[in-house]
TORVEX-563816 format. One line per 2 residues: number of its first residue (from 1); for each residue x, y, z of C-alpha. Coordinates in nm, 4 decimals. Example, Ala and Ser with C-alpha at 12.3 -4.5 7.8 and 13.67 -1.06 7.14 Angstrom:
<sites>
1> 1.2300:-0.4500:0.7800 | 1.3670:-0.1060:0.7140
</sites>
This chain:
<sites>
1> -2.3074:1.7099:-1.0300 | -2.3600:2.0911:-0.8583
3> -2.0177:2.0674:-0.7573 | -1.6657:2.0651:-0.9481
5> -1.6040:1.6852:-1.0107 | -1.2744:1.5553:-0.7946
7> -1.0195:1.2919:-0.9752 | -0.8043:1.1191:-0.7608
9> -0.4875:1.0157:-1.0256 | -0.2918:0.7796:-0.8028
11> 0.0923:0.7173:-0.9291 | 0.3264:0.4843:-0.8608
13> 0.7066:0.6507:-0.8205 | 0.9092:0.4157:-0.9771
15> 1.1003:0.5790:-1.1967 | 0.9337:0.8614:-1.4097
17> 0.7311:0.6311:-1.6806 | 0.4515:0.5993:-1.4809
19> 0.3758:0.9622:-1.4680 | 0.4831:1.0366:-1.7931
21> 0.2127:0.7847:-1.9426 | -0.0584:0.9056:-1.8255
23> -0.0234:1.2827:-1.7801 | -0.1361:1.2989:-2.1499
25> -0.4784:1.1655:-2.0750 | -0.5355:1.3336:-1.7573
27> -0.4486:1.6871:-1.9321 | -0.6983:1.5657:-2.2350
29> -0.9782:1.4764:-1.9296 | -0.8993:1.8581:-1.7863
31> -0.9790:2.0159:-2.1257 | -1.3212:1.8818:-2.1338
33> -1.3636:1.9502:-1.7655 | -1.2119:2.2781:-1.7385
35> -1.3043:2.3119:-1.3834 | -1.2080:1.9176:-1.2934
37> -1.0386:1.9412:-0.9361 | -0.7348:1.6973:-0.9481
39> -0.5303:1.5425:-0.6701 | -0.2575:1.3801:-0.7328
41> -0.1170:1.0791:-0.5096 | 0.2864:1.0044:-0.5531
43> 0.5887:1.0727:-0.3732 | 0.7202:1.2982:-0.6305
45> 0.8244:1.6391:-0.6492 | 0.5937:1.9115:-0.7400
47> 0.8235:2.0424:-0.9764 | 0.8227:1.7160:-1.1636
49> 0.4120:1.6428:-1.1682 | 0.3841:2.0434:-1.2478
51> 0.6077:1.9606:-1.5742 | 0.3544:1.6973:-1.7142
53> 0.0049:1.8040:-1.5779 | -0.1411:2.1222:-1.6903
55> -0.2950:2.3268:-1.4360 | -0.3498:2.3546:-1.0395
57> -0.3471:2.0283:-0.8515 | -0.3156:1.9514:-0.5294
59> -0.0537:1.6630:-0.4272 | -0.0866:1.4073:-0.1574
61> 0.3223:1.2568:-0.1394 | 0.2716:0.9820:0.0666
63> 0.2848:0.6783:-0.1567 | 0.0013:0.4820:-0.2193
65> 0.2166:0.1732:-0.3234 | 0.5854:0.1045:-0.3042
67> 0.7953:0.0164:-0.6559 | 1.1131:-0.1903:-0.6963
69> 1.4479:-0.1140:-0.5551 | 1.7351:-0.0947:-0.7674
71> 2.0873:-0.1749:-0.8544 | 2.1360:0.1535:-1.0783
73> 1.9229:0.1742:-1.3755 | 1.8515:-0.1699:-1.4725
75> 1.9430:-0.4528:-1.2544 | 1.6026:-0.5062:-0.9631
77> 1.7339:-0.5769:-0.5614 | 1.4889:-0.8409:-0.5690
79> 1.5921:-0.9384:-0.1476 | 1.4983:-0.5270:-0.0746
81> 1.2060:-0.5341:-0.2830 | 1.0493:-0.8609:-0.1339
83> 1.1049:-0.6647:0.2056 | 0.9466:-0.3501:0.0530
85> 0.6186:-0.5711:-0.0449 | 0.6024:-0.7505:0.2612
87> 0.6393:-0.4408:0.4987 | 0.3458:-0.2358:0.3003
89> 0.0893:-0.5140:0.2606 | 0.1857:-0.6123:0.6784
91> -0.0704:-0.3563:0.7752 | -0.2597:-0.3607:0.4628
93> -0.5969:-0.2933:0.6586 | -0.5089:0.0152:0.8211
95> -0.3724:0.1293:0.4927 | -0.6950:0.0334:0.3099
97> -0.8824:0.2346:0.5888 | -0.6725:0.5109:0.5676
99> -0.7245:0.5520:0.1559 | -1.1148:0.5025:0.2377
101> -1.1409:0.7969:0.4700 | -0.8931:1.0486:0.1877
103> -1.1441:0.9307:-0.0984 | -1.4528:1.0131:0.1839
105> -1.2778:1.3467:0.3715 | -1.2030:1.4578:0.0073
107> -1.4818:1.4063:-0.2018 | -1.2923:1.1581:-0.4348
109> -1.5340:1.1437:-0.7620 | -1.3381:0.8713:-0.9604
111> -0.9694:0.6845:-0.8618 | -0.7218:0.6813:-1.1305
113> -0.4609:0.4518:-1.0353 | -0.1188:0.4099:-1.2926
115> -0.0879:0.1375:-1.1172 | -0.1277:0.0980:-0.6961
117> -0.3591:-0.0992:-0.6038 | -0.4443:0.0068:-0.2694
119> -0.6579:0.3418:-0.4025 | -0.8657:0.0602:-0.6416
121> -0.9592:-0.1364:-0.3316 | -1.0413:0.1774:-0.1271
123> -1.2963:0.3246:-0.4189 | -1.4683:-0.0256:-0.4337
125> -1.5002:-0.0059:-0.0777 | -1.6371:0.3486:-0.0557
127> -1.8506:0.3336:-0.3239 | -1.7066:0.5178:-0.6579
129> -1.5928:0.4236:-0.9400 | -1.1809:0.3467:-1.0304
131> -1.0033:0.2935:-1.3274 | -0.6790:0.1365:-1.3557
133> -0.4101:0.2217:-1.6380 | -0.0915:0.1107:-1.7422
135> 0.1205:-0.0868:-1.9219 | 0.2535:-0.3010:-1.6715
137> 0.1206:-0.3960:-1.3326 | 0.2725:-0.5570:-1.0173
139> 0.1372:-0.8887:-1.0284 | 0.3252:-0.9695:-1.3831
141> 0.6475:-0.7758:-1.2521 | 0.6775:-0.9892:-0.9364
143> 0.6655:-1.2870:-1.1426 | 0.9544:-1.2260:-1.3426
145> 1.1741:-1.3675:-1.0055 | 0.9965:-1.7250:-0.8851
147> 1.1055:-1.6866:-0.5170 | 1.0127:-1.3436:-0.4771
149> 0.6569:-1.4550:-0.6519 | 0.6315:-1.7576:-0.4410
151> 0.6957:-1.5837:-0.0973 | 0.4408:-1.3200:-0.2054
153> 0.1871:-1.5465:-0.3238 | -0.0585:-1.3751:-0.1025
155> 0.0068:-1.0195:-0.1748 | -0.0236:-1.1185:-0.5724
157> -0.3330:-1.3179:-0.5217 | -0.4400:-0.9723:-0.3437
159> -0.3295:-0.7202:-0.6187 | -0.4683:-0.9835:-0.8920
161> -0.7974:-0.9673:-0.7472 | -0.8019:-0.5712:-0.7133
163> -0.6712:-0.5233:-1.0704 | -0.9408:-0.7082:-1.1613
165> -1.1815:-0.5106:-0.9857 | -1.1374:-0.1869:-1.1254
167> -1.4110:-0.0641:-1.3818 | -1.1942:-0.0331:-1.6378
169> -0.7867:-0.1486:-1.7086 | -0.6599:0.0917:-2.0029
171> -0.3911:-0.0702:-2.1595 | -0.1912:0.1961:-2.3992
173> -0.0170:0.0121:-2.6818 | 0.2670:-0.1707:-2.5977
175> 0.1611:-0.2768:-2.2871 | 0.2080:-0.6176:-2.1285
177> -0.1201:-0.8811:-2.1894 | -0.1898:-0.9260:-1.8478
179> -0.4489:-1.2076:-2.0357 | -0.5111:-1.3379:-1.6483
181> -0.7387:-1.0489:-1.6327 | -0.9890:-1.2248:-1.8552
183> -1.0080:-1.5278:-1.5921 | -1.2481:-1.3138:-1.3478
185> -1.5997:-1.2509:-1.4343 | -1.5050:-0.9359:-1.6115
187> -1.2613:-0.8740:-1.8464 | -1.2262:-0.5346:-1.8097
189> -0.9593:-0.4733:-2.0363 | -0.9432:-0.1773:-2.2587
191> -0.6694:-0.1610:-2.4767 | -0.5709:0.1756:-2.6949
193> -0.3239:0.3499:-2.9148 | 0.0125:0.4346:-2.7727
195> -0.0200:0.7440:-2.5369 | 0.2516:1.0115:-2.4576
197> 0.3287:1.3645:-2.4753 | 0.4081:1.5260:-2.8461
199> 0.7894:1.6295:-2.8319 | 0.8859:1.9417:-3.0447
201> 1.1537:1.9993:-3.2013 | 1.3552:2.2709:-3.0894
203> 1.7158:2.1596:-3.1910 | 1.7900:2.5296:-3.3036
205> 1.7118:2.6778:-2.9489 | 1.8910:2.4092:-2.7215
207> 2.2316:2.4412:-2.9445 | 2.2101:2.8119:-2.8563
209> 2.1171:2.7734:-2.4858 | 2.3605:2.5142:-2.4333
211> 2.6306:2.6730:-2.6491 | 2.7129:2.3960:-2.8985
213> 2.8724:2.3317:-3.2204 | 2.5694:2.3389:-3.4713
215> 2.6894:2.0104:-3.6904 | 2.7203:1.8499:-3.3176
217> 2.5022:1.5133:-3.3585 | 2.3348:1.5215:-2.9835
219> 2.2942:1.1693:-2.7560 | 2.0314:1.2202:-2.5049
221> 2.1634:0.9962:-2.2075 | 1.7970:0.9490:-1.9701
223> 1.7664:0.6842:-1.7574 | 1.4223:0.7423:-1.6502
225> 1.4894:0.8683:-1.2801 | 1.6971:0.5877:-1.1854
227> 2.0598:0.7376:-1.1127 | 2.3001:0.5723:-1.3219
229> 2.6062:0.4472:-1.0855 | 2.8182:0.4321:-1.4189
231> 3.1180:0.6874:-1.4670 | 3.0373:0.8585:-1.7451
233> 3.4378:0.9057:-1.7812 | 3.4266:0.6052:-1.9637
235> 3.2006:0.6901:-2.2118 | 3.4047:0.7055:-2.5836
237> 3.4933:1.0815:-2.6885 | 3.3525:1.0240:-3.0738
239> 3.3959:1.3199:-3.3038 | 3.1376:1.6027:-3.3432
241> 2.9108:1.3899:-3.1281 | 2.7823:1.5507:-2.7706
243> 2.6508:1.4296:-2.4916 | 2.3627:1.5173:-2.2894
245> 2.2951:1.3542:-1.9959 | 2.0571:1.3475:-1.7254
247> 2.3261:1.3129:-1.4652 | 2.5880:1.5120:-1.3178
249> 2.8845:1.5700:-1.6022 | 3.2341:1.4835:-1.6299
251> 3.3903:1.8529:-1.5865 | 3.6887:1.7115:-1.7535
253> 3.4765:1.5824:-2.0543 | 3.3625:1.9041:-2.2993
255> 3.1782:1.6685:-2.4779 | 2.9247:1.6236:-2.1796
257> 2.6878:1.8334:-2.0780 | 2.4160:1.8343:-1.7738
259> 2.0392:1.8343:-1.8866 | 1.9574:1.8757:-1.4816
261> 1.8268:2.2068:-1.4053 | 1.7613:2.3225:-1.7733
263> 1.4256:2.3045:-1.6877 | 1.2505:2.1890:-2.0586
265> 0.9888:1.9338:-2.1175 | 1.1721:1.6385:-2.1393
267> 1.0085:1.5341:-2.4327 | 1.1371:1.8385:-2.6177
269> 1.4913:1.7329:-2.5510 | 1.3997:1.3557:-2.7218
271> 1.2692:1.5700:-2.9945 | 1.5541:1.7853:-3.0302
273> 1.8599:1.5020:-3.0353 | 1.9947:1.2686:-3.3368
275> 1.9949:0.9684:-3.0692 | 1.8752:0.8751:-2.7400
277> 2.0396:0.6335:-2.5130 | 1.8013:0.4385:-2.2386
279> 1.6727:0.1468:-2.0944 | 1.3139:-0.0071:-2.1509
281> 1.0302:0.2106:-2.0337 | 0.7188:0.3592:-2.1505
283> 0.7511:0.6997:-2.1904 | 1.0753:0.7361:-2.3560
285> 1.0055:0.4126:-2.5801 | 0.6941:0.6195:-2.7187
287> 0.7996:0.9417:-2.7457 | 1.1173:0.8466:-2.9441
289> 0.8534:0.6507:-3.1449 | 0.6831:0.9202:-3.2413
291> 0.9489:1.1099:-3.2873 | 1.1103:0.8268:-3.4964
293> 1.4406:0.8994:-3.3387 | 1.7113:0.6111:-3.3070
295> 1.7415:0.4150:-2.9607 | 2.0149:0.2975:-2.8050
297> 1.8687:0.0613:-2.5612 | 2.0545:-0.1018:-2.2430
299> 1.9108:-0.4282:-2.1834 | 1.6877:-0.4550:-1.8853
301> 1.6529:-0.8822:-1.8286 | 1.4558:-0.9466:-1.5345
303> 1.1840:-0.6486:-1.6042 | 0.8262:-0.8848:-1.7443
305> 0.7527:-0.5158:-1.9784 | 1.0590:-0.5164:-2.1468
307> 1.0407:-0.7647:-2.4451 | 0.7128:-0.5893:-2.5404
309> 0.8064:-0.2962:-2.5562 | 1.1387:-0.3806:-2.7198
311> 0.9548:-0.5854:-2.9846 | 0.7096:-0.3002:-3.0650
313> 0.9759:-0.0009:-3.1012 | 1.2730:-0.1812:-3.2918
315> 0.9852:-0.2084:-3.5994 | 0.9378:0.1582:-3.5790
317> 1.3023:0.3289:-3.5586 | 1.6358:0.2190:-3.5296
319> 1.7713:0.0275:-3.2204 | 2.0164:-0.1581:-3.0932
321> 2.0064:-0.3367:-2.6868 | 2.3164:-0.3505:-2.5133
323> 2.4517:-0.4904:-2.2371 | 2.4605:-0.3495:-1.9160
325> 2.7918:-0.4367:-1.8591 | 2.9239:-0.3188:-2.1878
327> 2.7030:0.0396:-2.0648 | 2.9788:0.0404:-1.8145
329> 3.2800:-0.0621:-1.9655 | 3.2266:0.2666:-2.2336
331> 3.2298:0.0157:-2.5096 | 2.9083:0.1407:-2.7047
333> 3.1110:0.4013:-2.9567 | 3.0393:0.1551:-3.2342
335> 2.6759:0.0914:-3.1549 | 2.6359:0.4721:-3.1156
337> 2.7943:0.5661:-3.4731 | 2.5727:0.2896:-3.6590
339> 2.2814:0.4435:-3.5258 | 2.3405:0.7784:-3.5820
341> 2.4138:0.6720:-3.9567 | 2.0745:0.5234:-3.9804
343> 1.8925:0.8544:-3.8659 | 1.5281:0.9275:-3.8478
345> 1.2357:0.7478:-3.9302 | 0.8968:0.8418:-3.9782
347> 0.7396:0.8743:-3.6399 | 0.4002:0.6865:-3.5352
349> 0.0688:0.8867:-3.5611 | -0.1549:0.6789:-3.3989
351> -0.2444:0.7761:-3.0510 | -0.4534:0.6731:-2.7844
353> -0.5417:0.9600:-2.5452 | -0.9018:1.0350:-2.7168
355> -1.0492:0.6797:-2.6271 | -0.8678:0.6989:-2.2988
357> -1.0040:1.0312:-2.2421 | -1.3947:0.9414:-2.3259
359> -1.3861:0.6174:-2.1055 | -1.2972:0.8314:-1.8235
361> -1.5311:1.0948:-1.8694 | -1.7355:0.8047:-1.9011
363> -1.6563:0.6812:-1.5563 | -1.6762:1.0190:-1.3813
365> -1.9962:1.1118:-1.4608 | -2.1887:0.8167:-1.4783
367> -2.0560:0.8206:-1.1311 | -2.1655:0.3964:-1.0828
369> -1.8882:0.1461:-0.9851 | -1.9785:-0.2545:-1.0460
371> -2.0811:-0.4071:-0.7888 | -1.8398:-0.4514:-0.4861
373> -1.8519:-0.5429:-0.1292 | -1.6970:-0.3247:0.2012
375> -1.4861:-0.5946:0.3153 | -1.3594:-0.7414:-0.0352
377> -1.0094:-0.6887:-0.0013 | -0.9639:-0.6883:0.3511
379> -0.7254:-0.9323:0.4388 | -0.8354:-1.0843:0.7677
381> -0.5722:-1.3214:0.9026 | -0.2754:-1.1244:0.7518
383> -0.3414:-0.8099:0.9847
</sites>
């Protein structure tokens, strides 16, 4: 290629997880190609997609899917969220046309899509290859809530057979099966080694920055973007413990402290803290993993990743799910104590970013998608 190869990384805004998962392979991919040009599709800040990708980017912020909406952290609006899904897929062609003509007016190389499926269906259409990656996907989500599945049954048939399409699904370890993949011609499947950033431990540096006690035993609070709706004034007061939360604080509770604005890598902070207090998603389930650091996990029913990745991380540190409810009650002291008693494991070693890494080098420069047609996922009727 005479020119600098372009990578379109395409990421869905729900919550932070998304991003945070695959920022570690697309910084690996940028090391090899020092001069890869990379555009990044999300409606996130550029603050926030600056503090996991290394190096210039340019941003596109109009969404190229739409996620869930919420009830605070955990609990899904399924009613909003069928709307959502029904009002984006309404005029799904002029969408699909619209993606075409970026990938064309931009000189799109190879789609990277964690995990839309509209920028998968406009590379097949246009002619270049597209790898999808994740650990979850849309079609498996949806299904967790029969009536919102049912009245989508369209839109689901639709993403299944896009999904399906791409050159290549990465799966990072845990990730859900998605084993309906393997009922197209293709299985295109590629699973690999957990994947996330490397936290360091700084402890030393954040106790001075933030001023604290030294034998203060520190509970990251992170709900992974979501705002929590909780007061945190009902969190217990336990003794030399301190919280840090990823909120606004109580100004009448000492033992809280804001994490907003501090401006670290967030995995630093999970690799700086005796405990960390969330709710099931990818990026903070691996990097306390590999930093073997005890979880405190709010239970998160209705979501079709969470049992896999709550079954994979409770056999590498220690954890404990809670209920939402008791979350909000403040009830969790003696949850919090046992696990802090436990301590640190081992963290994993294994990781997945170098196979991840080659398969899309792979994919850029052979430069060949399978076969495909122009009008494959155009959806006729449904206009």
């Amino acid at each position: 290629m005479s020119r600098a190869p372009h990578l379109l990384l395409a990421v869905s805004a729900h919550g932070y997880g998304h991003l945070s998962q695959v920022a570690p392979v697309i910084n690996a991919v940028r090391e090899r190609l020092p001069n890869l040009k990379l555009t990044v599709q999300g409606a996130f800040s550029r603050e926030l997609v600056a503090g996991r990708i290394a190096g210039d980017f340019e941003q596109i912020t109009e969404p190229a899917d739409v996620g869930f909406a919420m009830h605070g952290p955990t609990v899904i609006d399924w009613p909003t969220t069928l709307d959502w899904f029904r009002s984006f897929h309404r005029d799904w062609d002029a969408k699909l046309a619209a993606e075409q003509a970026l990938l064309r007016d931009r000189r799109i190389d190879l789609v990277v899509a964690d995990i839309p499926s509209l920028p998968i269906a406009a590379a097949r259409a246009v002619g270049i290859p597209a790898v999808a990656y994740s650990s979850l996907n849309w079609v498996d989500t949806l299904l967790e809530n029969r009536a919102v599945a049912e009245a989508l049954s369209a839109e689901i048939a639709l993403m299944r057979e896009i999904y399906a399409s791409a050159d290549w699904f990465i799966l990072p370890e845990p990730s859900i099966p998605m084993d309906w993949l393997a009922e197209f011609d293709r299985d295109n499947r590629y699973p690999v080694a957990p994947v996330s950033a490397s936290p360091r431990d700084r402890r030393d540096e954040l106790v001075q920055l933030l001023n604290l006690n030294p034998e203060a035993r520190l509970v990251l609070v992170s709900l992974g973007g979501i705002p929590m709706e909780e007061a945190l004034t009902r969190w217990p007061r336990l003794e030399g413990v301190q919280w840090l939360v990823d909120a606004e604080a109580d100004p009448a509770r000492p033992d809280q402290i804001s994490i907003q604005g501090l401006n670290w890598p967030f995995p630093d902070l999970i690799g700086s803290v005796d405990l960390l207090v969330t709710k099931p998603g990818y990026g903070t389930f691996t990097e306390a993993a590999r930093c073997g650091i005890p979880v405190l996990n709010i239970e998160r029913t209705d979501w079709a990743e969470s049992r896999y990745l709550i079954e994979w991380l409770k056999t590498i540190v220690p954890m404990i799910t809670v209920a939402l409810d008791k979350v909000r009650s403040g009830a969790i002291g003696d949850e919090i104590l046992t696990l802090l008693a436990q301590g640190r494991r081992p963290g994993i070693q294994e990781n997945g970013v170098a196979p991840a890494r080659e398969l899309i080098l792979y994919s850029l420069k052979s430069g060949i998608p399978r076969s495909h047609t122009d009008n494959e996922f155009r959806t006729g009727d449904n206009q």
